[in-house]
C-alpha positions in Angstrom: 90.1 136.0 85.2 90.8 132.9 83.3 87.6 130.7 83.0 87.2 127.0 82.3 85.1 125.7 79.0 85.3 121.9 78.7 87.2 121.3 74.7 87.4 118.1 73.1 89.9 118.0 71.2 90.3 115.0 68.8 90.4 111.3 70.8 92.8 108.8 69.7 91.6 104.9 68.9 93.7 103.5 71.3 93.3 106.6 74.2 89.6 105.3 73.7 89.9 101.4 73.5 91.8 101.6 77.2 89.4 104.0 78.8 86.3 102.7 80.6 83.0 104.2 79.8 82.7 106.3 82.7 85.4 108.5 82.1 84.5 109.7 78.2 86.0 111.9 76.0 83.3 114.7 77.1 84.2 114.9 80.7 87.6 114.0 80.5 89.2 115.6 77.1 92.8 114.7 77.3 94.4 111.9 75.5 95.1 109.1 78.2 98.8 107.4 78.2 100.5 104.6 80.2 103.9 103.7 81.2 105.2 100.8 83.0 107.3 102.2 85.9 108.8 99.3 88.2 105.7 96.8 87.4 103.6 99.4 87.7 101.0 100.5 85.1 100.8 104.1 85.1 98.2 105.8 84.0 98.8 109.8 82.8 98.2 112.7 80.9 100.3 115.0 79.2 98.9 118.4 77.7 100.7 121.2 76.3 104.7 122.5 75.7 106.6 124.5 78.1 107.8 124.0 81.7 106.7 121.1 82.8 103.8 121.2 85.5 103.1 118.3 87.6 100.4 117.6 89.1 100.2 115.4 92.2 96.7 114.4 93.5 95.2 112.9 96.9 92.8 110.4 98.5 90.5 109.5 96.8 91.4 111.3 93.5 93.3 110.9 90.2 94.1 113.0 87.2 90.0 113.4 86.8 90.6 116.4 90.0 92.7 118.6 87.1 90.5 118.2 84.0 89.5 122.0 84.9 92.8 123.6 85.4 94.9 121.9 82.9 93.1 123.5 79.6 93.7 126.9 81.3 97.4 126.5 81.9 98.4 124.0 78.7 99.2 126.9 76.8 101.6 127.9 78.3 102.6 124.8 80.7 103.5 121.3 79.8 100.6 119.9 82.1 101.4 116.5 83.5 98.6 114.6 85.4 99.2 111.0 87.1 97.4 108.3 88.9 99.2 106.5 91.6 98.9 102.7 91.5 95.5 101.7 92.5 94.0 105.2 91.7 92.1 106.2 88.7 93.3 104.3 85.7 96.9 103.0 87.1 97.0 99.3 88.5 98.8 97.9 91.2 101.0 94.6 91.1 99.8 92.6 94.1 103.0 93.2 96.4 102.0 97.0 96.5 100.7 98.2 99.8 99.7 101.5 98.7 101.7 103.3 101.5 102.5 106.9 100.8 106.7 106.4 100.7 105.6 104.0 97.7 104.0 106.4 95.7 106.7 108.9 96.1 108.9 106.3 94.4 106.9 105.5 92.1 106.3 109.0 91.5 110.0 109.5 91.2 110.5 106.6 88.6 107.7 107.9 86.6 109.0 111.4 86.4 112.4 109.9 85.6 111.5 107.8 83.1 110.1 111.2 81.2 113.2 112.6 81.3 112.2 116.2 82.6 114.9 118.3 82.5 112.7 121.0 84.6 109.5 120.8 86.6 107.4 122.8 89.1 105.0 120.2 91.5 101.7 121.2 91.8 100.2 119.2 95.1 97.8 119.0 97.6 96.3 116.8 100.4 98.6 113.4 100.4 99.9 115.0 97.1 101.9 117.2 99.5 104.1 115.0 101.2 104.6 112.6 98.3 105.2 115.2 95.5 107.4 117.2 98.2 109.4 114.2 98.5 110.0 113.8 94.8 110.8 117.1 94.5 113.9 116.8 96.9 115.0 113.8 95.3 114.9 116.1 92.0 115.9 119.2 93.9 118.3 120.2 90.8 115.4 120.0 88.8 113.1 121.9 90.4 112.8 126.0 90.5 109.5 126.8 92.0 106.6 125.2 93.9 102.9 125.3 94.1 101.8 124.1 97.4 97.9 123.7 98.0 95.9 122.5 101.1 98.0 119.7 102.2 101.0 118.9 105.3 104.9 118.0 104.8 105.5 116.9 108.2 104.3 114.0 111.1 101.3 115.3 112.9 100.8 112.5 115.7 99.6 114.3 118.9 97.4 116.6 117.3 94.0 115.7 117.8 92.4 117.2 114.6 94.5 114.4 112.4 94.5 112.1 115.0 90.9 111.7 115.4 90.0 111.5 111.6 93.1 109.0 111.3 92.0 106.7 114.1 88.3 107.0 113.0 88.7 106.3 108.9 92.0 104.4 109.5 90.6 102.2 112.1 88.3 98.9 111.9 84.5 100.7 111.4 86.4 103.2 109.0 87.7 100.0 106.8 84.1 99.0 106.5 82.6 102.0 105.7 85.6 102.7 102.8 85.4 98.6 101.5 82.1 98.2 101.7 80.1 102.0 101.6 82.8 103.8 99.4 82.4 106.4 102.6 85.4 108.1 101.3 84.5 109.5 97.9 80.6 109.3 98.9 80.9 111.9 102.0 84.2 113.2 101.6 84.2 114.7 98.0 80.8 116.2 98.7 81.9 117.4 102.0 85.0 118.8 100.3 83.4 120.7 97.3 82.2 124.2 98.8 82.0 126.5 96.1 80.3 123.9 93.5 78.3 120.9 93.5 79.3 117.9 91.3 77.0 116.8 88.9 76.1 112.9 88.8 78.9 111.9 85.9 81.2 113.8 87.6 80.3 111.7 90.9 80.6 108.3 89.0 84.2 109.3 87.8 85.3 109.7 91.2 83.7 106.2 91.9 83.9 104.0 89.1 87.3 103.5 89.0 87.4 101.6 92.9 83.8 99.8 91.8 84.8 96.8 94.2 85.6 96.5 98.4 89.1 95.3 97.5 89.9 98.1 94.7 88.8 100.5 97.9 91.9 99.6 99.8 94.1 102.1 98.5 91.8 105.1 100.1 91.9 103.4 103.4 95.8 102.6 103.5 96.1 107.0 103.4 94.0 107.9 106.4 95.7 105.2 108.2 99.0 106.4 107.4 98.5 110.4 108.6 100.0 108.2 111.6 101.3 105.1 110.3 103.8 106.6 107.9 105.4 109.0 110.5 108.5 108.1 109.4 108.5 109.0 106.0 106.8 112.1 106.8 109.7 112.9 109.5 112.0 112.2 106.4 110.1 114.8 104.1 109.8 117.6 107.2 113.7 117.7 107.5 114.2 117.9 103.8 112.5 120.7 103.6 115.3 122.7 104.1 116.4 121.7 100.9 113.9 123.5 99.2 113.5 126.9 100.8 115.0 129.0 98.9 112.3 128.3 96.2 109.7 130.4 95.0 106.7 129.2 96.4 102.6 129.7 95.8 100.5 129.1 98.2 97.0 128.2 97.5 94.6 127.7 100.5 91.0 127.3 100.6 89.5 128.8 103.1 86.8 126.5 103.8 88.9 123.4 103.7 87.7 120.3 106.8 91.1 119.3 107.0 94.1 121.4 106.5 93.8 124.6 108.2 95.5 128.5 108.7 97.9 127.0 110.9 99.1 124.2 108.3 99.6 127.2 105.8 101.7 129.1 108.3 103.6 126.3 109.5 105.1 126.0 105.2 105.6 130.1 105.3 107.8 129.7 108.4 109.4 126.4 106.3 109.4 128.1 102.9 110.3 131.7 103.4 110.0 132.6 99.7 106.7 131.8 99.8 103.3 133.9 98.9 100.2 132.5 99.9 96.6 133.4 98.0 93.9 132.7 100.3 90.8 130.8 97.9 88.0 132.7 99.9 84.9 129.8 100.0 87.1 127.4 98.6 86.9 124.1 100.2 89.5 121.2 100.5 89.4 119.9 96.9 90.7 123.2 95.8 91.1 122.0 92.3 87.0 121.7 91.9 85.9 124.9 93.6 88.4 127.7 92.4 90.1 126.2 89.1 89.9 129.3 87.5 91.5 131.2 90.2 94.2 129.0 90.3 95.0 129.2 87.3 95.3 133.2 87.5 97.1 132.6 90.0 99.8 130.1 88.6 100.0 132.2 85.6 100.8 135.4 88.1 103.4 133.2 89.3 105.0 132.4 86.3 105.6 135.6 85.3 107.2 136.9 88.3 110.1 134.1 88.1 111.2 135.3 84.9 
């Protein structure tokens, strides 16, 4: 199996000048670049020749949830890691609200601007629906998907979202996120089965939304598993468009939030699909089995020729 080993290669001036503290050269060894994408500052990395593999994160990540995967996939991947505005290193103009269907255009303007003439999403949690989306709006680009724990479709009615949605989404959830960072305090830990994070790992994940306003962003997603039920009705019935890709399937099978029956509801939607179960493997997938994935992904490569 392919195993991680934190590298450094050599750190630009500039990469250095822009990045805060927190996130050094030691736990985070990529080069950091920006773009400007509709008044957005984007924040990304970009490892590696080949294919191009894009990486799409959740709530309340950034780029920093790939740091283990990427060095075991850059050789033979072009590995492609973004922040959505207000997440990690990207900033947000103040008429951003932050709401999923935003960051798939944004997503889509970014990935446009680099001029990718092929690409394979890599997503998970809210990276689902939003790199999904993108990937029908690029559909002629796009050959193959790797889908991990995550949803591409409205889920209003069932309790299991409901609850958490109502709870984090609603008015004692806001203060917890604003003013207790509840989301990346209980929920990374929570999420993280396999491995425990060590204390500079924890202050990467926190750092970045140091401030009650800068938390916003991680309370507009829990909100919007109902809010946004529109643009989630949008990416369920373009779906269609994309099931006749290869697929892989990564599911941890530990994961609090997305379960067997959201991993069987994409291999009814996606018939080309093979799922690898991540035994132990909680929601943050990334974390617990990067290794494993990136066996996997590798596997996966090879058998699309």
């Amino acid at each position: 199996m392919v195993q991680y080993h934190p590298e450094h290669p050599p750190a630009t001036q500039s990469n250095l000048a822009e990045r805060p503290s927190f996130l050094s050269h030691e736990i985070f060894p990529f080069q950091s670049k920006w773009m400007d994408v509709n008044g957005q500052r984007i924040h990304y990395i970009d490892e590696g020749k080949g294919t191009a593999l894009v990486f799409f994160h959740g709530n309340p990540t950034y780029s920093f949830l790939f740091r283990k995967v990427i060095p075991l996939l850059r050789h033979r991947f072009r590995c492609i890691a973004f922040d959505y505005p207000g997440f990690g290193l990207s900033q947000a103009t103040a008429d951003y609200n932050f709401l999923p269907e935003e960051h798939a255009a944004i997503s889509d303007a970014f990935l446009r601007k680099l001029k990718l003439k092929k690409w394979i999403p890599a997503v998970s949690d809210w990276g689902g629906p939003i790199g999904l989306r993108v990937a029908q709006l690029q559909q002629d680009r796009v050959p193959a998907l790797i889908i991990g724990n995550t949803f591409a479709w409205p889920v209003n009615g069932d309790f299991h979202f409901e609850g958490f949605s109502r709870f984090f989404g609603g008015f004692l959830g806001k203060i917890l996120i604003r003013h207790f960072h509840a989301f990346v305090r209980v929920l990374i830990p929570a999420g993280t089965r396999r491995v425990k994070l060590t204390e500079s790992e924890m202050k990467a994940y926190l750092r970045p939304m140091a401030t009650p306003d800068a938390r916003m962003p991680t309370y507009i997603f829990p909100r919007s598993i109902l809010k946004s039920k529109n643009f989630l009705t949008k990416v369920e019935e373009h779906l269609s468009a994309l099931k006749n890709r290869r697929t892989l399937l990564l599911w941890g099978d530990r994961d609090i939030a997305f379960r067997a029956k959201e991993r069987e509801q994409f291999q009814k939607a996606l018939p080309n699909s093979r799922a690898k179960i991540l035994s132990g493997a909680g929601h943050f997938i990334w974390e617990d089995s990067p290794e494993e994935i990136a066996s996997e992904i590798l596997k996966f490569s090879d058998s699309l020729g």
